[in-house]
C-alpha positions, 0 to 999 in steps of 0.5 A: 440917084443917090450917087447923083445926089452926093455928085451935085452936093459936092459940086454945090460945095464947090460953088458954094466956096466962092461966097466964102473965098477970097475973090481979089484977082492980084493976089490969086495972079500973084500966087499963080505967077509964083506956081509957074516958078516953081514948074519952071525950077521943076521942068514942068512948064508944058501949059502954053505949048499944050494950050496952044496945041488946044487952040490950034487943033479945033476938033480937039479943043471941043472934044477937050471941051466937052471933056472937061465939063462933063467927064469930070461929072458922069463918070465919078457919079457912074463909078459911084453908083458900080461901087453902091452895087457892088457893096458896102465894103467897097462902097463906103471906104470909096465915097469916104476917101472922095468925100474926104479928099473934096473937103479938103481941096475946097479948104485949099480953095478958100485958104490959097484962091489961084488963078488960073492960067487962061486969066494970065496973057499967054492963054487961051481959055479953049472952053470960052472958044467952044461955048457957042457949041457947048452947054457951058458958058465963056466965063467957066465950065458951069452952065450958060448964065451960071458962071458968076456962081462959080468960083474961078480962083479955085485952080489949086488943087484940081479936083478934075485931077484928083476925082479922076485919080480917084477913079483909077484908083478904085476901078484898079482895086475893084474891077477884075478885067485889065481892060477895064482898068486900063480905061480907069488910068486912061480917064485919070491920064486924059483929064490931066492932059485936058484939065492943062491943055484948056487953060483951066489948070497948071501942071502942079494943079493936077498933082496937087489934086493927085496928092489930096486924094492920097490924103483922101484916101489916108483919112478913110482909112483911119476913119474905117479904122476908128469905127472898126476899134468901136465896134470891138469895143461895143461887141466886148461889153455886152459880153463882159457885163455878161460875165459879171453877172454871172460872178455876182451873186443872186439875192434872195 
Protein backbone atom coordinates (compact mmCIF):
# COMPACT_ATOMS: atom_id res chain seq x y z
CA UNK A 1 0.00 0.00 0.00
CA UNK A 2 2.80 2.27 0.67
CA UNK A 3 4.18 1.94 -2.78
CA UNK A 4 0.63 2.50 -4.21
CA UNK A 5 0.57 5.34 -1.99
CA UNK A 6 4.06 7.01 -3.41
CA UNK A 7 2.71 6.05 -7.20
CA UNK A 8 -0.73 8.25 -6.63
CA UNK A 9 1.52 10.95 -4.97
CA UNK A 10 3.59 11.39 -7.81
CA UNK A 11 0.91 11.20 -10.13
CA UNK A 12 -1.15 13.75 -8.06
CA UNK A 13 2.05 16.02 -8.64
CA UNK A 14 1.83 15.65 -11.93
CA UNK A 15 -1.53 16.67 -12.35
CA UNK A 16 -1.18 18.87 -9.97
CA UNK A 17 1.55 20.79 -12.11
CA UNK A 18 -1.09 22.13 -14.56
CA UNK A 19 -2.65 24.64 -12.03
CA UNK A 20 1.14 25.84 -12.00
CA UNK A 21 1.98 25.52 -15.81
CA UNK A 22 1.73 27.52 -18.67
CA UNK A 23 -1.54 26.45 -20.71
CA UNK A 24 -1.08 28.82 -23.60
CA UNK A 25 -1.62 26.33 -26.78
CA UNK A 26 0.74 28.67 -29.28
CA UNK A 27 3.58 28.42 -27.61
CA UNK A 28 3.63 24.91 -26.56
CA UNK A 29 2.68 24.30 -30.54
CA UNK A 30 5.68 26.60 -31.16
CA UNK A 31 7.91 24.37 -28.99
CA UNK A 32 6.72 21.33 -30.46
CA UNK A 33 7.28 22.37 -34.06
CA UNK A 34 10.73 23.25 -32.94
CA UNK A 35 11.14 19.63 -31.44
CA UNK A 36 10.23 17.97 -34.63
CA UNK A 37 13.20 19.91 -36.42
CA UNK A 38 15.55 18.96 -34.60
CA UNK A 39 14.33 14.92 -35.02
CA UNK A 40 14.15 15.75 -38.72
CA UNK A 41 17.97 17.15 -38.52
CA UNK A 42 18.53 14.05 -36.20
CA UNK A 43 16.63 11.06 -38.66
CA UNK A 44 14.14 10.52 -35.81
CA UNK A 45 11.02 11.67 -37.34
CA UNK A 46 9.11 8.00 -37.10
CA UNK A 47 5.92 9.79 -35.28
CA UNK A 48 3.47 9.74 -38.22
CA UNK A 49 4.50 6.73 -39.82
CA UNK A 50 3.95 4.71 -36.17
CA UNK A 51 0.92 6.80 -35.74
CA UNK A 52 -0.40 5.79 -38.40
CA UNK A 53 0.45 2.14 -37.92
CA UNK A 54 -1.51 2.80 -34.62
CA UNK A 55 -4.49 3.99 -36.27
CA UNK A 56 -4.54 1.29 -39.05
CA UNK A 57 -3.89 -1.84 -37.00
CA UNK A 58 -7.22 -1.60 -34.51
CA UNK A 59 -6.33 -4.37 -32.21
CA UNK A 60 -3.05 -2.89 -31.52
CA UNK A 61 -4.12 0.69 -30.93
CA UNK A 62 -6.36 -0.70 -28.09
CA UNK A 63 -4.01 -3.06 -26.77
CA UNK A 64 -1.65 0.44 -27.14
CA UNK A 65 -4.28 1.98 -25.35
CA UNK A 66 -4.69 0.04 -22.55
CA UNK A 67 -0.78 0.33 -22.47
CA UNK A 68 -0.17 3.20 -22.26
CA UNK A 69 -2.80 4.26 -19.21
CA UNK A 70 -2.05 1.34 -17.10
CA UNK A 71 1.52 -0.09 -17.57
CA UNK A 72 2.95 3.10 -16.71
CA UNK A 73 1.22 2.86 -13.41
CA UNK A 74 1.18 -0.86 -12.15
CA UNK A 75 4.08 -2.22 -13.07
CA UNK A 76 6.37 0.95 -11.19
CA UNK A 77 3.99 0.53 -8.05
CA UNK A 78 4.79 -3.61 -8.65
CA UNK A 79 8.43 -3.00 -8.93
CA UNK A 80 8.24 -0.68 -5.95
CA UNK A 81 6.97 -2.75 -3.69
CA UNK A 82 9.68 -6.17 -4.92
CA UNK A 83 12.16 -3.49 -4.28
CA UNK A 84 10.40 -2.67 -0.35
CA UNK A 85 10.61 -6.61 0.15
CA UNK A 86 13.83 -7.03 -0.88
CA UNK A 87 15.27 -4.51 1.43
CA UNK A 88 16.27 -1.17 2.17
CA UNK A 89 19.38 -1.05 0.40
CA UNK A 90 17.95 -1.81 -2.52
CA UNK A 91 14.89 -0.09 -1.85
CA UNK A 92 15.95 3.35 -0.93
CA UNK A 93 18.69 4.05 -3.52
CA UNK A 94 15.68 2.96 -6.04
CA UNK A 95 12.49 5.17 -4.64
CA UNK A 96 15.17 8.37 -4.22
CA UNK A 97 16.59 8.03 -8.10
CA UNK A 98 12.32 7.85 -9.05
CA UNK A 99 11.37 10.14 -6.79
CA UNK A 100 14.44 12.40 -7.75
CA UNK A 101 14.05 11.94 -11.79
CA UNK A 102 9.88 13.08 -11.45
CA UNK A 103 10.60 16.03 -9.54
CA UNK A 104 12.64 16.91 -12.18
CA UNK A 105 10.76 16.24 -15.30
CA UNK A 106 7.56 18.22 -13.58
CA UNK A 107 10.03 21.14 -13.40
CA UNK A 108 10.43 20.69 -17.00
CA UNK A 109 6.72 20.46 -17.50
CA UNK A 110 6.38 23.86 -15.85
CA UNK A 111 9.46 25.58 -17.45
CA UNK A 112 9.07 24.29 -21.39
CA UNK A 113 4.94 22.94 -21.43
CA UNK A 114 5.02 20.98 -25.18
CA UNK A 115 2.62 19.78 -27.06
CA UNK A 116 1.97 16.89 -28.06
CA UNK A 117 1.77 15.38 -31.33
CA UNK A 118 -1.92 14.30 -31.51
CA UNK A 119 -2.61 18.29 -30.65
CA UNK A 120 -0.72 18.84 -34.35
CA UNK A 121 -2.64 18.11 -37.88
CA UNK A 122 -0.99 15.08 -39.10
CA UNK A 123 -2.21 12.80 -35.87
CA UNK A 124 -4.35 10.70 -34.54
CA UNK A 125 -4.88 10.65 -30.78
CA UNK A 126 -5.20 6.58 -31.02
CA UNK A 127 -6.34 6.93 -26.88
CA UNK A 128 -9.23 9.24 -27.61
CA UNK A 129 -10.06 6.30 -30.78
CA UNK A 130 -10.42 3.62 -28.25
CA UNK A 131 -11.93 5.67 -25.13
CA UNK A 132 -15.63 4.10 -25.83
CA UNK A 133 -13.43 0.61 -24.76
CA UNK A 134 -11.37 1.97 -21.95
CA UNK A 135 -11.51 3.60 -18.60
CA UNK A 136 -10.01 6.76 -20.03
CA UNK A 137 -11.40 9.50 -21.53
CA UNK A 138 -10.88 11.18 -25.07
CA UNK A 139 -9.22 14.21 -24.07
CA UNK A 140 -6.18 12.52 -21.87
CA UNK A 141 -5.07 9.35 -20.53
CA UNK A 142 -6.84 10.21 -17.13
CA UNK A 143 -9.78 8.82 -15.89
CA UNK A 144 -13.38 9.59 -18.01
CA UNK A 145 -14.45 13.32 -16.78
CA UNK A 146 -11.05 13.73 -15.21
CA UNK A 147 -9.26 14.96 -18.19
CA UNK A 148 -9.37 18.75 -17.48
CA UNK A 149 -7.37 17.81 -14.50
CA UNK A 150 -4.46 16.74 -16.46
CA UNK A 151 -1.81 18.60 -17.75
CA UNK A 152 -1.67 17.99 -21.83
CA UNK A 153 1.25 20.35 -22.33
CA UNK A 154 3.49 18.07 -20.48
CA UNK A 155 4.86 15.84 -23.55
CA UNK A 156 8.69 16.82 -22.59
CA UNK A 157 10.17 14.71 -21.12
CA UNK A 158 8.23 11.51 -20.97
CA UNK A 159 7.94 10.40 -17.60
CA UNK A 160 6.25 7.00 -19.42
CA UNK A 161 9.50 6.73 -20.88
CA UNK A 162 11.69 7.36 -17.97
CA UNK A 163 9.60 5.50 -15.40
CA UNK A 164 9.79 2.49 -17.69
CA UNK A 165 13.79 3.14 -18.12
CA UNK A 166 13.73 3.16 -14.36
CA UNK A 167 12.26 -0.39 -14.21
CA UNK A 168 14.69 -1.74 -16.50
CA UNK A 169 17.27 -0.41 -14.75
CA UNK A 170 16.68 -1.56 -11.34
CA UNK A 171 15.06 -5.00 -12.40
CA UNK A 172 18.84 -5.26 -14.22
CA UNK A 173 20.67 -4.61 -11.23
CA UNK A 174 18.61 -6.54 -8.63
CA UNK A 175 16.76 -9.58 -10.50
CA UNK A 176 19.11 -12.68 -10.49
CA UNK A 177 17.40 -14.61 -13.60
CA UNK A 178 17.90 -13.09 -17.24
CA UNK A 179 14.34 -13.82 -18.05
CA UNK A 180 13.24 -11.61 -15.73
CA UNK A 181 15.58 -8.86 -16.97
CA UNK A 182 14.79 -9.40 -20.05
CA UNK A 183 11.01 -8.58 -19.23
CA UNK A 184 12.54 -5.58 -17.63
CA UNK A 185 13.91 -4.04 -21.07
CA UNK A 186 11.01 -5.36 -22.89
CA UNK A 187 8.60 -2.95 -20.79
CA UNK A 188 11.35 -0.14 -21.17
CA UNK A 189 11.55 -0.87 -25.09
CA UNK A 190 7.25 -1.29 -25.54
CA UNK A 191 6.41 1.91 -23.48
CA UNK A 192 8.48 3.94 -26.18
CA UNK A 193 7.25 2.31 -29.31
CA UNK A 194 3.57 2.75 -27.32
CA UNK A 195 4.25 6.27 -25.82
CA UNK A 196 5.05 7.66 -29.98
CA UNK A 197 2.88 5.00 -31.54
CA UNK A 198 -0.42 6.76 -29.66
CA UNK A 199 0.34 10.58 -30.50
CA UNK A 200 1.23 11.17 -26.82
CA UNK A 201 4.85 11.80 -27.44
CA UNK A 202 7.65 12.71 -29.62
CA UNK A 203 10.65 10.69 -30.03
CA UNK A 204 13.09 13.17 -28.28
CA UNK A 205 10.18 13.02 -25.44
CA UNK A 206 11.18 9.51 -24.70
CA UNK A 207 14.87 10.27 -24.46
CA UNK A 208 14.44 13.37 -22.77
CA UNK A 209 12.86 10.90 -20.15
CA UNK A 210 15.67 8.20 -20.68
CA UNK A 211 18.20 11.23 -19.56
CA UNK A 212 15.99 12.71 -16.42
CA UNK A 213 16.47 9.18 -15.02
CA UNK A 214 20.02 9.46 -15.37
CA UNK A 215 19.88 12.44 -13.75
CA UNK A 216 17.60 10.59 -11.09
CA UNK A 217 19.49 8.02 -10.70
CA UNK A 218 23.05 10.61 -10.22
CA UNK A 219 21.26 12.55 -7.47
CA UNK A 220 20.43 9.38 -5.45
CA UNK A 221 23.66 8.59 -5.36
CA UNK A 222 24.91 11.82 -4.17
CA UNK A 223 22.22 11.77 -1.88
CA UNK A 224 23.16 8.00 -0.61
CA UNK A 225 26.43 9.54 -0.29
CA UNK A 226 26.24 12.82 1.71
CA UNK A 227 24.07 10.67 4.18
CA UNK A 228 26.72 8.10 4.15
CA UNK A 229 29.77 10.87 5.04
CA UNK A 230 26.89 12.05 8.13
CA UNK A 231 26.57 9.20 9.45
CA UNK A 232 30.75 8.81 9.59
CA UNK A 233 30.73 11.67 11.13
CA UNK A 234 27.97 11.18 14.02
CA UNK A 235 29.42 7.57 14.58
CA UNK A 236 33.36 9.37 15.14
CA UNK A 237 32.09 11.97 17.64
CA UNK A 238 30.89 10.00 20.41
CA UNK A 239 34.13 8.06 19.90
CA UNK A 240 36.19 11.42 20.24
CA UNK A 241 34.48 13.02 23.01
CA UNK A 242 35.18 9.54 24.60
CA UNK A 243 38.66 9.91 24.05
CA UNK A 244 38.76 13.36 25.51
CA UNK A 245 37.25 12.48 28.49
CA UNK A 246 39.71 10.16 29.34
CA UNK A 247 42.88 12.75 28.37
CA UNK A 248 40.91 14.98 31.05
CA UNK A 249 41.63 14.93 34.53
CA UNK A 250 39.00 13.99 37.21
CA UNK A 251 38.53 16.70 39.76
CA UNK A 252 38.37 15.86 43.29
Amino acid sequence: MLELALVLTLYVLYSGSRLFADDALAPALERARELLDVERLMGLHWEASLNQVFVEIKVLGLLSSYWYATAHYVVTAAVLLWLYRLGPERYVPARRALVAATLVGLALYLLLPTAPPRFMDGYVDVLSLHAADGWWGSDASAPKGLGGLTNQLAAFPSLHAGWALWVALVVQRNARTPWVRALGWAHALITAVVIVGTGNHWVLDAVAGWLVIVVGFLVAARIGQGLDRLRAARAEAPADATAQDRRTPSSV
